[in-house]
Backbone as JSON, one array per atom type, in Angstrom:
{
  "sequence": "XXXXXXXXXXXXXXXXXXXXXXXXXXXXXXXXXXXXXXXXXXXXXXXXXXXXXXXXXXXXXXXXXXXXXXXXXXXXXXXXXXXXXXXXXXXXXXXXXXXXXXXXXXXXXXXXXXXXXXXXXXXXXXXXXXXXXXXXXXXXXXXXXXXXXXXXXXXXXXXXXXXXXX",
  "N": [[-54.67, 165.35, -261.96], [-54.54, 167.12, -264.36], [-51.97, 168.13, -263.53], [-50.39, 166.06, -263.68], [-50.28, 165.49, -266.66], [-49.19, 167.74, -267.28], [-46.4, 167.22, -266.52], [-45.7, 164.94, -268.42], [-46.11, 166.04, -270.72], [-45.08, 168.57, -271.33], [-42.26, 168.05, -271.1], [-42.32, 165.79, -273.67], [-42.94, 168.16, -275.25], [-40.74, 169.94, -275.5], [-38.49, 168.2, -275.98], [-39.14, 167.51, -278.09], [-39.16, 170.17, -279.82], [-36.09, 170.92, -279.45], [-35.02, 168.28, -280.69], [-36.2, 169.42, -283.47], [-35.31, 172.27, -283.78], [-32.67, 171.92, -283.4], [-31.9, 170.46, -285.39], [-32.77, 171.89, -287.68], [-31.15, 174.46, -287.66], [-28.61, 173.39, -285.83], [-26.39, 172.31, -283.31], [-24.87, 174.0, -281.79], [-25.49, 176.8, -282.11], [-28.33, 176.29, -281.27], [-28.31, 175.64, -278.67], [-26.6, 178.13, -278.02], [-28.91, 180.01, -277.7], [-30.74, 178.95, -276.09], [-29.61, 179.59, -273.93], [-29.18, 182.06, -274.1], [-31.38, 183.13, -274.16], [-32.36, 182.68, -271.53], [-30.72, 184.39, -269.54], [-31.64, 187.09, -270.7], [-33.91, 186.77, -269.91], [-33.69, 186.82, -266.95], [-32.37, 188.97, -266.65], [-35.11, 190.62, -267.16], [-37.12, 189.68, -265.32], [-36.46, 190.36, -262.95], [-36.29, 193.32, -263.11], [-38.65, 193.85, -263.7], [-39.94, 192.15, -261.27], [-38.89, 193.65, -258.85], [-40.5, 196.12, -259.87], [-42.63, 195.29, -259.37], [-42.86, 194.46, -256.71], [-42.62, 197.18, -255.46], [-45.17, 198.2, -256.2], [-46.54, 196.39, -254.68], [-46.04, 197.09, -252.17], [-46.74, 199.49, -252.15], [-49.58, 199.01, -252.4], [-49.66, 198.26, -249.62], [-48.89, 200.05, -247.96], [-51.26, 202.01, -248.86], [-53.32, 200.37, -247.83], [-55.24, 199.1, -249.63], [-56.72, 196.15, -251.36], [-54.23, 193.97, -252.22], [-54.24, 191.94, -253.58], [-53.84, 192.01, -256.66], [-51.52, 192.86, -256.85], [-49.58, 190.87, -255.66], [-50.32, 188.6, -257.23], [-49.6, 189.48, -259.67], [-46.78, 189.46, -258.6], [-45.77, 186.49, -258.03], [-46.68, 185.8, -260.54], [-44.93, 186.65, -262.08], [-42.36, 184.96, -260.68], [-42.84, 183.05, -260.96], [-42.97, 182.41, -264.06], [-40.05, 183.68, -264.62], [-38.56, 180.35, -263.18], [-39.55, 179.52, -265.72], [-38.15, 180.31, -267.35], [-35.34, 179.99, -266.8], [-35.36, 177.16, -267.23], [-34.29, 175.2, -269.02], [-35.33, 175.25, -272.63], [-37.41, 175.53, -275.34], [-40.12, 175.74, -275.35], [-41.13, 176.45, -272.35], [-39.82, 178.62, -272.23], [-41.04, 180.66, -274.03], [-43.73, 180.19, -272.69], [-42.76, 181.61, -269.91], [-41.88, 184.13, -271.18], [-44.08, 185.35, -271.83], [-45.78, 185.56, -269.77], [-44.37, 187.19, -269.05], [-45.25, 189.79, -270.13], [-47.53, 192.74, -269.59], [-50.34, 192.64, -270.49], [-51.29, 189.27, -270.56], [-50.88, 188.47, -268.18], [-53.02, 189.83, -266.77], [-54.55, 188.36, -268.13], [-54.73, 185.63, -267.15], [-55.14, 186.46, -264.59], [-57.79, 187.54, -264.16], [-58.86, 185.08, -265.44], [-58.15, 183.33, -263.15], [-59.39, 184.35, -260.8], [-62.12, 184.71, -261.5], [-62.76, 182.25, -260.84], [-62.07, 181.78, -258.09], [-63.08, 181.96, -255.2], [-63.25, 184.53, -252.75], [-63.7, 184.81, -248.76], [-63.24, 186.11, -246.74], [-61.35, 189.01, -245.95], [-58.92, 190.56, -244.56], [-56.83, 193.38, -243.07], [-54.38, 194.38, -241.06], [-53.75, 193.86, -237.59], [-55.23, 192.31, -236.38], [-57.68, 191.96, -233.68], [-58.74, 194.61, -232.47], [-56.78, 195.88, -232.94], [-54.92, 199.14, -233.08], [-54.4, 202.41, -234.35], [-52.59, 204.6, -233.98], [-52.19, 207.29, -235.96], [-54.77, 206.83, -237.33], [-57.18, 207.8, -238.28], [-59.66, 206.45, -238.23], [-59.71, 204.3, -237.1], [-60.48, 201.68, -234.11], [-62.2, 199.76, -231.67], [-60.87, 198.86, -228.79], [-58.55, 201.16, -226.67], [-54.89, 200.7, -225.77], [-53.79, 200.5, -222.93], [-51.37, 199.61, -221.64], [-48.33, 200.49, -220.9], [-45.09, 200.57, -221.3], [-41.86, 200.68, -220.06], [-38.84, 201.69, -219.26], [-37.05, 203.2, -215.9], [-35.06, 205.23, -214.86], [-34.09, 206.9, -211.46], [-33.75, 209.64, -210.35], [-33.34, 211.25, -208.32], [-31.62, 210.31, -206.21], [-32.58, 209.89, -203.84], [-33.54, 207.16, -201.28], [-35.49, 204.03, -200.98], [-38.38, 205.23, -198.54], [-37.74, 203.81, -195.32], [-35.89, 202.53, -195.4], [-35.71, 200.02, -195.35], [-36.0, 197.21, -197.66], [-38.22, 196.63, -200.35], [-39.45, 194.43, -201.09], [-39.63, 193.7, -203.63], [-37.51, 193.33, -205.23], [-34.21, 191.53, -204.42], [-32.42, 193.61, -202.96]],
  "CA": [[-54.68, 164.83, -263.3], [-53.36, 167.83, -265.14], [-50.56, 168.19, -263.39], [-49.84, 164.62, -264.12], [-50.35, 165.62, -268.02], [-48.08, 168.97, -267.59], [-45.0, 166.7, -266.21], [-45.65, 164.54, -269.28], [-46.62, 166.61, -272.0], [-44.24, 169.44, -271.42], [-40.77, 167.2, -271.79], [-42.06, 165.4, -274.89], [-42.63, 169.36, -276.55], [-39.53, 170.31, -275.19], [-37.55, 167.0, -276.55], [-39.99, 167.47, -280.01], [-38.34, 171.26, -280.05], [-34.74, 170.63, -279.53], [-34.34, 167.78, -282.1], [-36.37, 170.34, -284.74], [-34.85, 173.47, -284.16], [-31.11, 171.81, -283.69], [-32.19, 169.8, -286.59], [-32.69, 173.64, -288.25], [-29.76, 175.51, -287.4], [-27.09, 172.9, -285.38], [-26.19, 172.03, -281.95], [-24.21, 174.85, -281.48], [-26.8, 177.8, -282.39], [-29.19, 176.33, -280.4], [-27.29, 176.14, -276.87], [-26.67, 179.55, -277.59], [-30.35, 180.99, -277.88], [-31.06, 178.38, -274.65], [-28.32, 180.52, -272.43], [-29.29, 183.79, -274.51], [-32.85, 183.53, -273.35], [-32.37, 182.32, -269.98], [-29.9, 185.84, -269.18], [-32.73, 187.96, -270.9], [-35.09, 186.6, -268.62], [-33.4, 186.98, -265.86], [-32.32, 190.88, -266.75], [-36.46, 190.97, -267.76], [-37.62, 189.48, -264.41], [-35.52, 191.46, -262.44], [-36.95, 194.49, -263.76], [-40.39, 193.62, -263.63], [-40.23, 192.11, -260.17], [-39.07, 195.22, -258.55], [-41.85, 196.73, -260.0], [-44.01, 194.27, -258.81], [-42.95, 195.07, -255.18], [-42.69, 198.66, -255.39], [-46.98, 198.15, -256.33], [-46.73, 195.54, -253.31], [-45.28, 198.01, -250.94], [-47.76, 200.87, -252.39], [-51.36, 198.63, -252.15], [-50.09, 198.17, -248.31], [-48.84, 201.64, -247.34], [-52.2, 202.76, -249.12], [-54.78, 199.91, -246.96], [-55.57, 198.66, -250.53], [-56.27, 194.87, -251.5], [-52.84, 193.4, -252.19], [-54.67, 190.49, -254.44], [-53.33, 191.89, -258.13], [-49.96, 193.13, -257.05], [-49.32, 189.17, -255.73], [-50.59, 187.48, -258.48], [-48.25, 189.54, -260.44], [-45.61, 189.01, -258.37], [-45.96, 185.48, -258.01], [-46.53, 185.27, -262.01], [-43.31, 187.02, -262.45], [-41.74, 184.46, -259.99], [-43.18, 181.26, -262.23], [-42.19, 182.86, -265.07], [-38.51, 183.49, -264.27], [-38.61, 179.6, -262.97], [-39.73, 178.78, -266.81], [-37.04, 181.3, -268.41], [-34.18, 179.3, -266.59], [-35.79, 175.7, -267.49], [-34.1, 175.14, -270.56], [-36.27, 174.17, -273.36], [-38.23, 176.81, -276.14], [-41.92, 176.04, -274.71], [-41.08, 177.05, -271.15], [-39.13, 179.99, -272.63], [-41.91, 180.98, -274.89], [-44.62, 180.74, -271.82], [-42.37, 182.22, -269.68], [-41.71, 185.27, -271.75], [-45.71, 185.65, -271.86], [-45.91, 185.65, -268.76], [-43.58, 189.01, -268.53], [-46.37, 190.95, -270.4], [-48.78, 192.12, -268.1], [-51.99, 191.87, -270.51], [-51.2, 188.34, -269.98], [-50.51, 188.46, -266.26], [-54.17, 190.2, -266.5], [-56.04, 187.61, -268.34], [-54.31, 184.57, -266.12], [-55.26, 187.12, -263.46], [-58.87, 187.61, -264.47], [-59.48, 183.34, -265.1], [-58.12, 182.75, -261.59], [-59.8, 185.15, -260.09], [-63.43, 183.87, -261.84], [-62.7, 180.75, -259.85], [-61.75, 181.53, -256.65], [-64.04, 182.97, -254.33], [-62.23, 184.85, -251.35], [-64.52, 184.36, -248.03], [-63.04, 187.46, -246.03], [-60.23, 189.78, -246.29], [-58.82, 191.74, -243.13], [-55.94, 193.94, -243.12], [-54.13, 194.73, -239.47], [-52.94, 192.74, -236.9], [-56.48, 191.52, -235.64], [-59.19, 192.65, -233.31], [-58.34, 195.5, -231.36], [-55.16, 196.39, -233.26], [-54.54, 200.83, -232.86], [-53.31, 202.96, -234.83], [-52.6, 206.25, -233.35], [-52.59, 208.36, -236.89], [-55.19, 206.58, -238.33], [-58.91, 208.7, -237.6], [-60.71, 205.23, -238.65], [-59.58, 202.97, -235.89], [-61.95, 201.26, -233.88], [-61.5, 198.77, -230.78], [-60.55, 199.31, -227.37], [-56.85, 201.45, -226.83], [-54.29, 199.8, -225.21], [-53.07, 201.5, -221.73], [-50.29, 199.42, -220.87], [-47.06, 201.44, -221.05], [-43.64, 199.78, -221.22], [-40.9, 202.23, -219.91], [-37.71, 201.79, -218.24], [-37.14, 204.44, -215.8], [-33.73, 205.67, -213.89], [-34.43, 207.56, -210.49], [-32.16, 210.82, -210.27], [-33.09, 212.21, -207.33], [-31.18, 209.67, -205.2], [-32.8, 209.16, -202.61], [-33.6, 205.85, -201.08], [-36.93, 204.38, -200.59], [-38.52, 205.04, -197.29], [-37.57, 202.69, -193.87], [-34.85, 201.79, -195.81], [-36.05, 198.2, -196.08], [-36.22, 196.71, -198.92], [-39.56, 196.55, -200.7], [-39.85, 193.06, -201.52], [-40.06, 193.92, -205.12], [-36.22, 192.81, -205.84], [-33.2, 191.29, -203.76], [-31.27, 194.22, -202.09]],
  "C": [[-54.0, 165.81, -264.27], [-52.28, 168.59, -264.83], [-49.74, 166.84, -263.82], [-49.58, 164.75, -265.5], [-49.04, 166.73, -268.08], [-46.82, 167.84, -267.29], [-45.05, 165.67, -267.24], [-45.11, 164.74, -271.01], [-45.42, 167.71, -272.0], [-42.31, 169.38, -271.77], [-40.88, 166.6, -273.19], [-41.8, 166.95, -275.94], [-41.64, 169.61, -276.34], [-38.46, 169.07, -276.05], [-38.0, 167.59, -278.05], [-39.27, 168.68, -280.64], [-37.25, 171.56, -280.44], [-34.56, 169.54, -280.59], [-35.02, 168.74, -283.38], [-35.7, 171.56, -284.78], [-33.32, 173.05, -284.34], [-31.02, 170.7, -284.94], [-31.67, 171.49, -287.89], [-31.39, 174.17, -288.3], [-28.64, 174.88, -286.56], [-27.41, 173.06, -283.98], [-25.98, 173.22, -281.06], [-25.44, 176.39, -281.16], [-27.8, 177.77, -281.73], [-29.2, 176.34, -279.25], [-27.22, 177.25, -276.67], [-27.79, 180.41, -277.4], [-31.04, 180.36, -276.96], [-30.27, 179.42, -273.93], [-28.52, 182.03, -272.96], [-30.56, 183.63, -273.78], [-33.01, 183.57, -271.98], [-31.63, 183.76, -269.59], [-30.75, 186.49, -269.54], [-33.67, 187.65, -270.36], [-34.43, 186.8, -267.47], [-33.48, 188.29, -265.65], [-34.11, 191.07, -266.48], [-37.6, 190.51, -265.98], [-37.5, 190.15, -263.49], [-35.94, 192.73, -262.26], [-38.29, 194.55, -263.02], [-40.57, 193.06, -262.08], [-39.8, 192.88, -259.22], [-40.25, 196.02, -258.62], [-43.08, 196.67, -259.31], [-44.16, 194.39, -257.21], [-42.73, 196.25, -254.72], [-44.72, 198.43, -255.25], [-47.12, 197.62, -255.22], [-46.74, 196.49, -252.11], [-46.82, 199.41, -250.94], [-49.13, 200.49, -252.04], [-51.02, 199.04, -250.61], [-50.04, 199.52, -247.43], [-50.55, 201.87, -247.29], [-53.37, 202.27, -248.48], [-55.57, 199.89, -248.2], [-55.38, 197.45, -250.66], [-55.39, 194.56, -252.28], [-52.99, 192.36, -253.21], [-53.52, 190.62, -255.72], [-51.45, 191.97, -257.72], [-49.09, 191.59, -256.97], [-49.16, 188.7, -256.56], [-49.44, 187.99, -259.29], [-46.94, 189.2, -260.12], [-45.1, 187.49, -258.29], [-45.89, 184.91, -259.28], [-44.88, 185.54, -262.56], [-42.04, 185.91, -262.16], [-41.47, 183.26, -260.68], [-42.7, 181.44, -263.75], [-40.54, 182.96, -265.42], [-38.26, 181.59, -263.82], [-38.75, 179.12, -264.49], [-38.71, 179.45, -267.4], [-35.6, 180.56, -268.17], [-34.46, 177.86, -266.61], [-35.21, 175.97, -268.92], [-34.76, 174.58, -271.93], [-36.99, 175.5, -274.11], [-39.69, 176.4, -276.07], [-41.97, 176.57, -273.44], [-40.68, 177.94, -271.55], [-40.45, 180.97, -273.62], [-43.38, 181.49, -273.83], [-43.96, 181.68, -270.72], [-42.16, 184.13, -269.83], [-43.43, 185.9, -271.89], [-46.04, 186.15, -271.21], [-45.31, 187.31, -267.98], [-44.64, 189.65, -268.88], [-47.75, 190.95, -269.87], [-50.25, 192.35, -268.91], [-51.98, 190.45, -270.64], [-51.36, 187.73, -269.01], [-52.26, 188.75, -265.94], [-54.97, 189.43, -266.76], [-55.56, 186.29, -267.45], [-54.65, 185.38, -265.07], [-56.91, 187.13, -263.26], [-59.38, 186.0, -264.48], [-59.38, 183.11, -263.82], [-59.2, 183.1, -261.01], [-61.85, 185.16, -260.1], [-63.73, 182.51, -260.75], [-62.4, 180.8, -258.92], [-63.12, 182.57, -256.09], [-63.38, 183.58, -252.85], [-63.49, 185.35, -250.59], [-64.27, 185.76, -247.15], [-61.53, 187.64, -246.57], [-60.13, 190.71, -245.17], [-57.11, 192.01, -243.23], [-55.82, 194.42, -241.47], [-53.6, 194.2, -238.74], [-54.3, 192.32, -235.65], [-57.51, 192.45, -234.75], [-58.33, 193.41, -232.1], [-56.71, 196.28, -231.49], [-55.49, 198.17, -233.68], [-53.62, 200.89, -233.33], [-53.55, 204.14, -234.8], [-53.08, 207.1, -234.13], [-53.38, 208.06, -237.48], [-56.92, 207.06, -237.77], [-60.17, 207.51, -237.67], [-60.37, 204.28, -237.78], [-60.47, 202.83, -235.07], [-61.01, 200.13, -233.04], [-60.53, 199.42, -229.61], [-58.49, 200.19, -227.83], [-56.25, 200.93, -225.99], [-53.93, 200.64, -224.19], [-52.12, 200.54, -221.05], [-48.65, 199.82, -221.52], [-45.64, 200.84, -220.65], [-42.93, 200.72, -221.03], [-40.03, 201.66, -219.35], [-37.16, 203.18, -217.36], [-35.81, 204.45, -214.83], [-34.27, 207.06, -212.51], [-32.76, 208.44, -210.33], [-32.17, 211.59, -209.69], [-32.34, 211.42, -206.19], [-31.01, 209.52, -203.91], [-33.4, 208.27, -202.4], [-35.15, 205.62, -200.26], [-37.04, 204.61, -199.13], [-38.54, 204.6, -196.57], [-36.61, 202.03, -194.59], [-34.44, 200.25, -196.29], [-36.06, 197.96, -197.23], [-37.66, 196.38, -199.53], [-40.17, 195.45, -200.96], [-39.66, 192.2, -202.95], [-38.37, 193.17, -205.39], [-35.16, 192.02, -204.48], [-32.1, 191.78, -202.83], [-32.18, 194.56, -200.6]]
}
C-alpha cells in the first residue's frame, strides 16, 4: 500500500515542482539546476561510498557486525538512484540522505523494527583459522599437495601399481 502511494504521490510533487519553479525562473534555468544536481550527486556519492566501503572492509577485517556500515552503504546507493531521477523532491531526499545524521536516524527507525534472529560470521561450523587463538571446531587434516619424485627411481617390481595407466 505505500509503495503504491510513493509511485503516485512522488510524480504528482515532482510534476507540482517543475511547473512552479520553471514557472519561477524559466525552462532554461531549471534544466540546468536538474543536470547541476544530478553531477554533484554523483561527485557526492562517490565520495561517500568509498567511505562507506573502506568502514565495510574495516567492520570485517576487525570480526565486527557489518549491520551500520551496509545500511549506510546501501543508503548511499538509494540516494545516488534519487540524485539521478530528475525531479527537486528526489534531489532534495536524496541529498539528505548523503548526511550521515540522517543515514543514522533512518538507521535507528529500521533498526527499532527489525529484529535480527542470529548473526554468524565465518564460513560455518567447523571453519579454522590458523592465526586466530579463538577458533573452535575440529582441524582439518586433509592436505592437498602435488608432489614431483627426484630421486628417479622406479617403483618396486616394476609393475605398475594400479593407481594410473603406465
Amino acid at each position: 500500500m505505500y509503495l503504491l502511494l510513493a509511485f503516485l504521490l512522488v510524480p504528482l510533487i515532482e510534476i507540482t515542482l517543475f511547473i512552479q519553479v520553471g514557472g519561477a525562473i524559466g525552462l532554461w534555468p531549471t534544466l540546468a539546476i536538474v543536470i547541476l544536481t544530478a553531477i554533484a550527486g554523483t561527485s557526492l556519492v562517490r565520495r561517500q561510498g568509498r567511505s562507506a566501503l573502506t568502514d565495510l572492509q574495516r567492520s570485517f577485517s576487525d570480526l565486527q557486525d557489518p549491520t551500520k556500515p551496509l545500511a549506510d552503504g546501501a543508503m548511499i546507493l538509494f540516494s545516488g538512484a534519487l540524485l539521478l531521477t530528475p525531479g527537486f523532491f528526489t534531489d532534495a531526499m536524496g541529498f539528505a540522505l548523503l548526511m550521515p545524521p540522517v543515514r543514522q536516524a533512518v538507521y535507528d527507525f529500521i533498526r527499532k523494527r527489525v529484529k535480527v534472529q542470529r548473526f554468524e560470521m565465518g564460513q560455518g561450523p567447523g571453519y579454522d583459522r590458523p592465526h586466530d587463538p579463538r577458533r573452535t571446531g575440529p582441524r582439518d587434516t586433509v592436505i592437498d599437495a602435488d608432489y614431483e619424485d627426484v630421486t628417479g627411481e622406479k617403483p618396486s617390481g616394476g609393475k605398475p601399481s594400479g593407481w594410473s595407466n603406465h
